[in-house]
mmCIF file of the N, C-alpha and C atoms, coordinates in Angstrom:
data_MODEL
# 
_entry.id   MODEL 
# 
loop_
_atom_site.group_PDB 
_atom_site.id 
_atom_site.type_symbol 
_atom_site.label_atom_id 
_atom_site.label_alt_id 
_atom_site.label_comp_id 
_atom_site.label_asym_id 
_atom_site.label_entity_id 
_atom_site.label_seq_id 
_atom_site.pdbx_PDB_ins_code 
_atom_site.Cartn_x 
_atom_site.Cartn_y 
_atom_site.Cartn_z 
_atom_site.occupancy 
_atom_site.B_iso_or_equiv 
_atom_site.pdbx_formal_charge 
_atom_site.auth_seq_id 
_atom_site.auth_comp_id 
_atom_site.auth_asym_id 
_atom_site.auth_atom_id 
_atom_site.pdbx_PDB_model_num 
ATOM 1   N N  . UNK A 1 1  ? 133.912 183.221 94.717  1.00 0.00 ? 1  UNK A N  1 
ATOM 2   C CA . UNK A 1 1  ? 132.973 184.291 95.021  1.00 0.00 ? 1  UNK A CA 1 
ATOM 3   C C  . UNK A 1 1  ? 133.649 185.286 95.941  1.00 0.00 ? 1  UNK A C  1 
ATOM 4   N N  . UNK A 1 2  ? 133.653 186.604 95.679  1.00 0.00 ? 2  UNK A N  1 
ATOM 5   C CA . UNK A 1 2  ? 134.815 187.548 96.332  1.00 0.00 ? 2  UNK A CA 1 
ATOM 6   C C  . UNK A 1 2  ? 133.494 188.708 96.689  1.00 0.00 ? 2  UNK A C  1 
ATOM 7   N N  . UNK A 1 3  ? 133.658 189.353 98.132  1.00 0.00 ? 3  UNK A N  1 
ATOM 8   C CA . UNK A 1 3  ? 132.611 190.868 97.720  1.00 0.00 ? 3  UNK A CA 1 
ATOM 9   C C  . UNK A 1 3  ? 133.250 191.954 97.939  1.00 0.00 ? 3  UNK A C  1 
ATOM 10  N N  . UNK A 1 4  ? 133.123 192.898 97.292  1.00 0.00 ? 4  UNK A N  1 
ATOM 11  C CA . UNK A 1 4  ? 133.782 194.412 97.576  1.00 0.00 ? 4  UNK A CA 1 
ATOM 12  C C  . UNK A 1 4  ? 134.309 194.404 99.116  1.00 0.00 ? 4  UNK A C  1 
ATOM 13  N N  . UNK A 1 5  ? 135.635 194.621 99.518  1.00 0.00 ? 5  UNK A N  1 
ATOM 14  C CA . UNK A 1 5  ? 136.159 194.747 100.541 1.00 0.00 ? 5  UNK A CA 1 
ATOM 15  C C  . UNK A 1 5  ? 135.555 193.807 101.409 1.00 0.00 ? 5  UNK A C  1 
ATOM 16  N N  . UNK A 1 6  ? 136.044 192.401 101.099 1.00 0.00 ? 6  UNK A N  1 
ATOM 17  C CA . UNK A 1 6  ? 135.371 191.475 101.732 1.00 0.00 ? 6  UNK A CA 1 
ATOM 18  C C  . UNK A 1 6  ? 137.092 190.730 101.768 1.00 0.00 ? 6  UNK A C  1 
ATOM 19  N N  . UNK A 1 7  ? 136.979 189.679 102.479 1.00 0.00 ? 7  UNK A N  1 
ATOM 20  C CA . UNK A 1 7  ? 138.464 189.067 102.237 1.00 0.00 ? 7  UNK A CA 1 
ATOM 21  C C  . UNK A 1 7  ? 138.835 188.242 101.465 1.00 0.00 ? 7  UNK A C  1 
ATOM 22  N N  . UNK A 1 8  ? 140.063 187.651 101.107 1.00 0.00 ? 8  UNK A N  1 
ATOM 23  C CA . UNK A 1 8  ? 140.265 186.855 100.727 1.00 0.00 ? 8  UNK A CA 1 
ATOM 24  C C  . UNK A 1 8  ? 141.991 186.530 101.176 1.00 0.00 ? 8  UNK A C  1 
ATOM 25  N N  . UNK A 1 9  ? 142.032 185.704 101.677 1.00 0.00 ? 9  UNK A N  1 
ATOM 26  C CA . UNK A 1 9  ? 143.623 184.491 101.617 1.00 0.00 ? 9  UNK A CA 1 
ATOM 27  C C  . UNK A 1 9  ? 144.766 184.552 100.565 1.00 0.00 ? 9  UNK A C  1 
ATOM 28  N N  . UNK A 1 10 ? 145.848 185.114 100.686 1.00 0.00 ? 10 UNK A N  1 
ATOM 29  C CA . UNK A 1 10 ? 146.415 184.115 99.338  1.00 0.00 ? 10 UNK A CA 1 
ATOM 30  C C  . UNK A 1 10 ? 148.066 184.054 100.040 1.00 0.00 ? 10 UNK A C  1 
ATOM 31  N N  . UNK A 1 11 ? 148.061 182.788 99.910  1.00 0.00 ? 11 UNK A N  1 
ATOM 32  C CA . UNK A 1 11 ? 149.419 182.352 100.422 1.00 0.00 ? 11 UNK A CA 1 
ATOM 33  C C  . UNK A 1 11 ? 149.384 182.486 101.919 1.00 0.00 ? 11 UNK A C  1 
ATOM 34  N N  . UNK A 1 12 ? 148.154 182.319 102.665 1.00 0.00 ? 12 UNK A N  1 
ATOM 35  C CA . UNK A 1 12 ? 148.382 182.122 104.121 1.00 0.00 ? 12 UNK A CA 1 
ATOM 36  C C  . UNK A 1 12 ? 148.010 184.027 104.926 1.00 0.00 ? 12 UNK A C  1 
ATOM 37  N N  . UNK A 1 13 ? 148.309 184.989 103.452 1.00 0.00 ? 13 UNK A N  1 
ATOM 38  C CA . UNK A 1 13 ? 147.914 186.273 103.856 1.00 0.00 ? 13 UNK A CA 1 
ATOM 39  C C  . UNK A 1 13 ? 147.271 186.894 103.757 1.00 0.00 ? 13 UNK A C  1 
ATOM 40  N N  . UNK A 1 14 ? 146.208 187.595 104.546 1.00 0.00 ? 14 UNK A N  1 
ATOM 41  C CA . UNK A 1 14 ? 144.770 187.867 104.690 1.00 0.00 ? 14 UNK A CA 1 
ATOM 42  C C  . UNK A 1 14 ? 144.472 189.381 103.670 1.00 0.00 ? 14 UNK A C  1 
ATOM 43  N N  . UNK A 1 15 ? 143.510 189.457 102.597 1.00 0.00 ? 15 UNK A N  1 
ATOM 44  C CA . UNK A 1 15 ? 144.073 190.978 101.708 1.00 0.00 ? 15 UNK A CA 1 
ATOM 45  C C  . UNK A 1 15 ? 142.521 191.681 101.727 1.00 0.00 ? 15 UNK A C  1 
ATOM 46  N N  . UNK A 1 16 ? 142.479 192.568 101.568 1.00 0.00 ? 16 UNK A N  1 
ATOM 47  C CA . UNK A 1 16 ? 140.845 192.974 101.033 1.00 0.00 ? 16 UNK A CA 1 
ATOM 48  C C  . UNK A 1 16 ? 140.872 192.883 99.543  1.00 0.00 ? 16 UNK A C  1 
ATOM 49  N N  . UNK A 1 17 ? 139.718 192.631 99.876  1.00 0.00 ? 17 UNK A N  1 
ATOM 50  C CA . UNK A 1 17 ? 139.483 192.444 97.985  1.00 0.00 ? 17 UNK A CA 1 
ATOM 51  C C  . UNK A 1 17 ? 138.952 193.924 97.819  1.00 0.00 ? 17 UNK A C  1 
ATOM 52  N N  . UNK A 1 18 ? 139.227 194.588 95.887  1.00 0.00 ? 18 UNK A N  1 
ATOM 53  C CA . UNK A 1 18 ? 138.553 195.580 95.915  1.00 0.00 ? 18 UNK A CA 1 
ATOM 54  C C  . UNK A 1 18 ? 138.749 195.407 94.075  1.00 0.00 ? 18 UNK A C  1 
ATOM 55  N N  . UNK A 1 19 ? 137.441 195.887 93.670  1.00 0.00 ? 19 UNK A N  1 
ATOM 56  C CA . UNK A 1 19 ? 136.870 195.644 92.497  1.00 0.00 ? 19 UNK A CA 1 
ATOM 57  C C  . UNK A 1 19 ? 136.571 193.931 91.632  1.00 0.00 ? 19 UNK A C  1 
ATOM 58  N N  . UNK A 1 20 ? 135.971 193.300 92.302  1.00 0.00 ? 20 UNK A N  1 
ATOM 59  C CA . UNK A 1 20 ? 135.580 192.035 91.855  1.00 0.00 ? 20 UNK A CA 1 
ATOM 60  C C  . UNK A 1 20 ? 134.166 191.808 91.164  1.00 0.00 ? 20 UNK A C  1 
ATOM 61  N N  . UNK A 1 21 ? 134.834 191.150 90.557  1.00 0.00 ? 21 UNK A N  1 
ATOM 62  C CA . UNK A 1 21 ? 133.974 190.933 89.033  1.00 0.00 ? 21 UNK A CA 1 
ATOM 63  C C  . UNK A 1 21 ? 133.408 189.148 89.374  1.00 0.00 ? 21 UNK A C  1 
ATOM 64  N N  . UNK A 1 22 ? 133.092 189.200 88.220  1.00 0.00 ? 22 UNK A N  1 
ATOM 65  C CA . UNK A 1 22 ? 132.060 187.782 88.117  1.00 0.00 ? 22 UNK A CA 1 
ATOM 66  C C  . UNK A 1 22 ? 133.575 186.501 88.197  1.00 0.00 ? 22 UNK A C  1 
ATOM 67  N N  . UNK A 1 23 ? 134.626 186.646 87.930  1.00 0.00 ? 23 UNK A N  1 
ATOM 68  C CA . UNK A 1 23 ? 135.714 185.653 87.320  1.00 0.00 ? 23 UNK A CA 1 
ATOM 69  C C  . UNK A 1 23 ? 137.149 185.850 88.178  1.00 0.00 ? 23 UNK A C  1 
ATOM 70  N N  . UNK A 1 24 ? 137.102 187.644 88.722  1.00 0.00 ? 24 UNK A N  1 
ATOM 71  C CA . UNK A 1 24 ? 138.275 187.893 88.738  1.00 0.00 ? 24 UNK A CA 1 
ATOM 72  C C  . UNK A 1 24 ? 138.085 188.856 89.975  1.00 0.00 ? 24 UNK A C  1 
ATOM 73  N N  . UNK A 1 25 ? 139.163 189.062 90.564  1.00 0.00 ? 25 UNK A N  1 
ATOM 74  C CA . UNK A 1 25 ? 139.255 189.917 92.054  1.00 0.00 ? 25 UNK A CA 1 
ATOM 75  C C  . UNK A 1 25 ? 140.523 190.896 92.045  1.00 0.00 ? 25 UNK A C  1 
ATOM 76  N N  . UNK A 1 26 ? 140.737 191.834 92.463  1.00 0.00 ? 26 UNK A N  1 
ATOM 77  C CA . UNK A 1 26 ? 142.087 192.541 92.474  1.00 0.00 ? 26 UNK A CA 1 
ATOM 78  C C  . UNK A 1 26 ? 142.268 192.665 94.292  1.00 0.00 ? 26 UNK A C  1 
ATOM 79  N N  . UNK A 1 27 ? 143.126 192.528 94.393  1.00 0.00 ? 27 UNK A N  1 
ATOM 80  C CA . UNK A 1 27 ? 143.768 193.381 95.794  1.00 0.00 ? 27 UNK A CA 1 
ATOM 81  C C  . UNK A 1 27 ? 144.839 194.215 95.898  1.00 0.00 ? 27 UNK A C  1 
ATOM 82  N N  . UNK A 1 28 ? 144.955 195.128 97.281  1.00 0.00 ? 28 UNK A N  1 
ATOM 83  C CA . UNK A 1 28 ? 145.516 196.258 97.133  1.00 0.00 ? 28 UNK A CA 1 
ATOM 84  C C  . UNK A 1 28 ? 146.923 195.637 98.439  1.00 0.00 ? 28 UNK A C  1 
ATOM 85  N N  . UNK A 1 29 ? 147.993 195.801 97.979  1.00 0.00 ? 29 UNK A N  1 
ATOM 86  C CA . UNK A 1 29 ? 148.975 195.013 98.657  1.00 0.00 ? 29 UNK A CA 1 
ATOM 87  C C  . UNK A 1 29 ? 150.256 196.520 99.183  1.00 0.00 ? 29 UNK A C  1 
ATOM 88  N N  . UNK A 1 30 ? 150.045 196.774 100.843 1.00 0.00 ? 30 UNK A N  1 
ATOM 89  C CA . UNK A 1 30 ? 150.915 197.749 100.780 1.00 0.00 ? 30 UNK A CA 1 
ATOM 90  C C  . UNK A 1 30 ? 152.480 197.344 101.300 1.00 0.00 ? 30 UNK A C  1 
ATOM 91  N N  . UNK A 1 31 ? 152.745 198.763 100.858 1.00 0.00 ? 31 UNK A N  1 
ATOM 92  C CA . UNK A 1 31 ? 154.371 198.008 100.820 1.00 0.00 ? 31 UNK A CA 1 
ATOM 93  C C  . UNK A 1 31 ? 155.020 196.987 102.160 1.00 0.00 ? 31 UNK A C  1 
ATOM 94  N N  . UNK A 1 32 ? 154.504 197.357 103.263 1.00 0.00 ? 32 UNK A N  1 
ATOM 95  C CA . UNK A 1 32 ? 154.887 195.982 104.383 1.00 0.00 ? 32 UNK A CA 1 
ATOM 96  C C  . UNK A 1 32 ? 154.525 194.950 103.986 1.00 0.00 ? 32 UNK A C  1 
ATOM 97  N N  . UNK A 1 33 ? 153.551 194.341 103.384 1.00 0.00 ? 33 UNK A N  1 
ATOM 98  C CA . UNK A 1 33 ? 153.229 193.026 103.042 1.00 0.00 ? 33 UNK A CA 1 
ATOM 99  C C  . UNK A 1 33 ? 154.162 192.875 101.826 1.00 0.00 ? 33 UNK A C  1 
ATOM 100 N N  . UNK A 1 34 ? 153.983 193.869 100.770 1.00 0.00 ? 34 UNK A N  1 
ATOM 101 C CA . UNK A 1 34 ? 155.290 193.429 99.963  1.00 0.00 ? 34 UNK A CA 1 
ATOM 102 C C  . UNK A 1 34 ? 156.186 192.837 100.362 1.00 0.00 ? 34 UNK A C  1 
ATOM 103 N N  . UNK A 1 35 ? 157.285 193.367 101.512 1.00 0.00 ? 35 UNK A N  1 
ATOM 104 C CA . UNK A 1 35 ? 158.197 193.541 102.051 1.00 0.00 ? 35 UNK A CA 1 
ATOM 105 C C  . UNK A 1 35 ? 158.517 192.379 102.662 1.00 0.00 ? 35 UNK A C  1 
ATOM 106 N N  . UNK A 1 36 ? 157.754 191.578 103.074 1.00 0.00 ? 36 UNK A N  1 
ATOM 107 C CA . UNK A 1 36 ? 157.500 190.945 104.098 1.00 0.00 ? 36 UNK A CA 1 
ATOM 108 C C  . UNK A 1 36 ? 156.803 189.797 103.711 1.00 0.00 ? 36 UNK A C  1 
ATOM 109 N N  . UNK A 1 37 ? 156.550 189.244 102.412 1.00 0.00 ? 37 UNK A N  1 
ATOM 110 C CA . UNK A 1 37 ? 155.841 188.035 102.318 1.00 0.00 ? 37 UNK A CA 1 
ATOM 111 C C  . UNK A 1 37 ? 156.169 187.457 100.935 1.00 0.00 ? 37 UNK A C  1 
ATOM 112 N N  . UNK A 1 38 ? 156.361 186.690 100.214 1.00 0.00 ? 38 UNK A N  1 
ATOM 113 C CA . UNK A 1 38 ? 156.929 186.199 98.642  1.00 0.00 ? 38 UNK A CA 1 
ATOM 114 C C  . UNK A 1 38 ? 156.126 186.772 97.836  1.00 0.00 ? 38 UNK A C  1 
ATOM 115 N N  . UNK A 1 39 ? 155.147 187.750 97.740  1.00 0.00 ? 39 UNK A N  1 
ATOM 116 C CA . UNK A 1 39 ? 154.170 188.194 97.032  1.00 0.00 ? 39 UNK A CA 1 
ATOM 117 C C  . UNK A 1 39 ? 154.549 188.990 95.643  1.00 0.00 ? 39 UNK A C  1 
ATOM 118 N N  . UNK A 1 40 ? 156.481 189.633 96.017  1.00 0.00 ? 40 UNK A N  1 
ATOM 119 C CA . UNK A 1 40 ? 157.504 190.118 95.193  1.00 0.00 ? 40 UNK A CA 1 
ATOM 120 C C  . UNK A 1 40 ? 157.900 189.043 93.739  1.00 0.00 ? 40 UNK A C  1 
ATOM 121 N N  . UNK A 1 41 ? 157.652 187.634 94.264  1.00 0.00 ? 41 UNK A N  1 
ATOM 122 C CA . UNK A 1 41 ? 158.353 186.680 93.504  1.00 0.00 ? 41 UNK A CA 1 
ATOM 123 C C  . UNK A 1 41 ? 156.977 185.744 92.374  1.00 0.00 ? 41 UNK A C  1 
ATOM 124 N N  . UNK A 1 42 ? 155.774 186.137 93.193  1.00 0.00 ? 42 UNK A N  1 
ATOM 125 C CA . UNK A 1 42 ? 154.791 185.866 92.164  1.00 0.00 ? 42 UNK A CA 1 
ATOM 126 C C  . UNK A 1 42 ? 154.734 186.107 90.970  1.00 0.00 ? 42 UNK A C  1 
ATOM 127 N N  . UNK A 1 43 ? 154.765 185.482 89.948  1.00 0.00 ? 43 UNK A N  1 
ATOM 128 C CA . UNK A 1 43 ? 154.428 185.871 88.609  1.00 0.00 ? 43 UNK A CA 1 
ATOM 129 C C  . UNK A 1 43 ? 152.940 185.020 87.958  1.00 0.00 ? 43 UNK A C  1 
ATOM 130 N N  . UNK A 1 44 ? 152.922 185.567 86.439  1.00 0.00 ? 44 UNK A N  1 
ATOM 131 C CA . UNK A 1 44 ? 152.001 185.330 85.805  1.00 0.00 ? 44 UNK A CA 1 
ATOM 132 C C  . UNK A 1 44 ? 151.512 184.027 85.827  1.00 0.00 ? 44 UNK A C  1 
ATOM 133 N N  . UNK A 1 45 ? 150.573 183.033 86.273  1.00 0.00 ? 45 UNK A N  1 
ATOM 134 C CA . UNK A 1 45 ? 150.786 181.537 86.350  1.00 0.00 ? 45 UNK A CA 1 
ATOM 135 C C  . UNK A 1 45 ? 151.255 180.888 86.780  1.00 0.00 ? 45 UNK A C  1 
ATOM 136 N N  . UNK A 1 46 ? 151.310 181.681 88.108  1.00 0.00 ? 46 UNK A N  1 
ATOM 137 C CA . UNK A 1 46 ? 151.804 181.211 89.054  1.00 0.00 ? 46 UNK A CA 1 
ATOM 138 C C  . UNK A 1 46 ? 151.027 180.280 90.255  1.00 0.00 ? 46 UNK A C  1 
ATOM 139 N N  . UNK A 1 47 ? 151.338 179.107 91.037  1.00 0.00 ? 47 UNK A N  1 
ATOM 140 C CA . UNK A 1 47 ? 150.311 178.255 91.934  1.00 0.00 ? 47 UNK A CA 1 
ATOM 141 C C  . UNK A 1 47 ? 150.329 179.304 93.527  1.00 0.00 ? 47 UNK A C  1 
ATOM 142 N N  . UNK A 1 48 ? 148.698 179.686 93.465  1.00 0.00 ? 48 UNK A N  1 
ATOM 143 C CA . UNK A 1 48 ? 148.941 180.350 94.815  1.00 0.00 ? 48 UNK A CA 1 
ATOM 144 C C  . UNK A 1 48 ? 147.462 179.552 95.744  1.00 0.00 ? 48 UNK A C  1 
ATOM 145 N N  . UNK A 1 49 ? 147.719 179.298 96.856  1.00 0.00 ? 49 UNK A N  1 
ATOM 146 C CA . UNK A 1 49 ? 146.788 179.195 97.797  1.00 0.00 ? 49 UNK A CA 1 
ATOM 147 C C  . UNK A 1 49 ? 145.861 180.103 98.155  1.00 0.00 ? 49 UNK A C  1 
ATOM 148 N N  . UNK A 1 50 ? 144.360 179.671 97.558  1.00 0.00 ? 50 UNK A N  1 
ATOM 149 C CA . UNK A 1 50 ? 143.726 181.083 97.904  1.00 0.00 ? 50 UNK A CA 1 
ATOM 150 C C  . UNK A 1 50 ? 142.137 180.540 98.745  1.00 0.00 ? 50 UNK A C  1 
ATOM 151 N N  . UNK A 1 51 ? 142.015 181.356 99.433  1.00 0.00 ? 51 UNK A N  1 
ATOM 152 C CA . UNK A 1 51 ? 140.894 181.102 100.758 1.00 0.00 ? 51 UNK A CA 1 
ATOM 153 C C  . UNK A 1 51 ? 140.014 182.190 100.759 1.00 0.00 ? 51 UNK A C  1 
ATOM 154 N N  . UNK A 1 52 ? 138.982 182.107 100.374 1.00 0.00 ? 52 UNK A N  1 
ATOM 155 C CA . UNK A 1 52 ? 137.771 182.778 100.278 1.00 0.00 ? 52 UNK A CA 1 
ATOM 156 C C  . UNK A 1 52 ? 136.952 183.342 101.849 1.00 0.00 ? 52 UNK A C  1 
ATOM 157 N N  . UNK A 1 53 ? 136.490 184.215 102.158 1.00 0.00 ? 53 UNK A N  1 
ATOM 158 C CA . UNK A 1 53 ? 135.276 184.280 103.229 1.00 0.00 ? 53 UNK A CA 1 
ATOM 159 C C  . UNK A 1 53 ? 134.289 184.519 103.077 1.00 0.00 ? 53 UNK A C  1 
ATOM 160 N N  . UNK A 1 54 ? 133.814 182.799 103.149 1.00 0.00 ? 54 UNK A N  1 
ATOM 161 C CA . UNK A 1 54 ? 132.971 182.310 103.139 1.00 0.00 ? 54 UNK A CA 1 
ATOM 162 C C  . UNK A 1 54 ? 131.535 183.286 103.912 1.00 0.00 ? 54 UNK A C  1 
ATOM 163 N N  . UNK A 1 55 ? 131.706 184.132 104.923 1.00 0.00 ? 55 UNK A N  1 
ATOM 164 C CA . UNK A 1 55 ? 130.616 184.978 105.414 1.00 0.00 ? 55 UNK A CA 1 
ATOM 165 C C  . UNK A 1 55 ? 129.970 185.600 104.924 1.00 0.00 ? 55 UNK A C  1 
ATOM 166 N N  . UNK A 1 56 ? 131.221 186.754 103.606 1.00 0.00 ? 56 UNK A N  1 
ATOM 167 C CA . UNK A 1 56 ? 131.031 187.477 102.821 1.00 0.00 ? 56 UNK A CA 1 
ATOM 168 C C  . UNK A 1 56 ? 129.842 186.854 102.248 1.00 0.00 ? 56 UNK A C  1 
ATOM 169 N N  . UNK A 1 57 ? 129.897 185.136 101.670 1.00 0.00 ? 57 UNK A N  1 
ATOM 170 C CA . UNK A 1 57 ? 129.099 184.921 100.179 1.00 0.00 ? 57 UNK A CA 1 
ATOM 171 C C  . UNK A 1 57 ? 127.533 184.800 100.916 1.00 0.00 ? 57 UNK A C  1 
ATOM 172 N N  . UNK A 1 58 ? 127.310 184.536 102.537 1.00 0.00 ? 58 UNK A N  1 
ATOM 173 C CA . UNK A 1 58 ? 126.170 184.418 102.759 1.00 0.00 ? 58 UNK A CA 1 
ATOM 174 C C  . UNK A 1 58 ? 125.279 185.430 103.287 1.00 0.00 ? 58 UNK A C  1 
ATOM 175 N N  . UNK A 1 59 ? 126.276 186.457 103.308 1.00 0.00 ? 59 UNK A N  1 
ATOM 176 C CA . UNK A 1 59 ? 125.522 187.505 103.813 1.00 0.00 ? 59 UNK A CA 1 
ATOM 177 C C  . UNK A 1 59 ? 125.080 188.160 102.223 1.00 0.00 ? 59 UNK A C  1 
ATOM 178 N N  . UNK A 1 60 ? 125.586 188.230 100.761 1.00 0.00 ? 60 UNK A N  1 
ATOM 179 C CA . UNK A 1 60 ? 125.442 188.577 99.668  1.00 0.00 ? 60 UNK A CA 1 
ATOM 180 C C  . UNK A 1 60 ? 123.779 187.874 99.332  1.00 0.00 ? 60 UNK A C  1 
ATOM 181 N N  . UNK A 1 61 ? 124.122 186.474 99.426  1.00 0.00 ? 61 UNK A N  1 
ATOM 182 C CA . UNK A 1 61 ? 123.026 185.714 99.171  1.00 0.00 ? 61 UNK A CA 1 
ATOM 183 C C  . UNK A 1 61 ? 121.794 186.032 100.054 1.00 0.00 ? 61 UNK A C  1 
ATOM 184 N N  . UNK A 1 62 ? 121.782 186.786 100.840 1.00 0.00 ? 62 UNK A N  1 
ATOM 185 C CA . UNK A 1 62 ? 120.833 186.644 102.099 1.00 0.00 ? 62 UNK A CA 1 
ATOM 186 C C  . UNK A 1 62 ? 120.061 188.153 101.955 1.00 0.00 ? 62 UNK A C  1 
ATOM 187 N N  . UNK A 1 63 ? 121.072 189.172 100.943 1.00 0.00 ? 63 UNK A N  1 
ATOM 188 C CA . UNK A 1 63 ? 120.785 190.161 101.253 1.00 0.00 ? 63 UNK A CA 1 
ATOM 189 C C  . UNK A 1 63 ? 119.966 190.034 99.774  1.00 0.00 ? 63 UNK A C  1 
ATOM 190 N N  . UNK A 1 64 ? 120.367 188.977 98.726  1.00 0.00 ? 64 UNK A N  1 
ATOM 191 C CA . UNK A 1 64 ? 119.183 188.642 97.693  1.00 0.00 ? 64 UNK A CA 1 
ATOM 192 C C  . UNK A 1 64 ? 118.239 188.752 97.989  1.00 0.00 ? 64 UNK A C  1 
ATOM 193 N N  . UNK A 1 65 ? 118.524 187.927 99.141  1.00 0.00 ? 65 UNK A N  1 
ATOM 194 C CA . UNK A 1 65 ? 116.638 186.774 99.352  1.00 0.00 ? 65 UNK A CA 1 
ATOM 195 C C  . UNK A 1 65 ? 115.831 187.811 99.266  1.00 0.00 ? 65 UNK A C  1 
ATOM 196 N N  . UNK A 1 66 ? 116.065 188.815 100.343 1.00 0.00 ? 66 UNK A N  1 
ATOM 197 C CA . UNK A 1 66 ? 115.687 189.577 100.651 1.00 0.00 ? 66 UNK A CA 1 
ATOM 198 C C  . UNK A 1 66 ? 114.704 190.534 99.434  1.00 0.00 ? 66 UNK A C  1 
# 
């Protein structure tokens, strides 16, 4: 569960998410983090560590209830 400019983890590095869908999330990676983290060496199917925030999904749900 990802929300518009909400965060997400991958590989230990903190990204905004931006355009997330029901399945799938994109992030916007600028060139220092390129530079600076294995994110260069990722490919297609590749195993990455990924960490969700968790705040994001309850403030989404909350703003349902509502």
């Amino acid at each position: 569960f990802t929300v518009d400019k909400g965060s997400v983890t991958v590989n230990g590095v903190s990204l905004t998410v931006c355009e997330p869908t029901d399945n799938t999330f994109t992030v916007a990676i600028i060139p220092y983090t390129r530079e600076n983290t294995n994110f260069c060496n990722i490919q297609v199917d590749s195993i990455v560590n990924i960490e969700f925030d968790i705040l994001g999904k309850y403030i989404a749900r909350l703003k349902n209830f509502e």
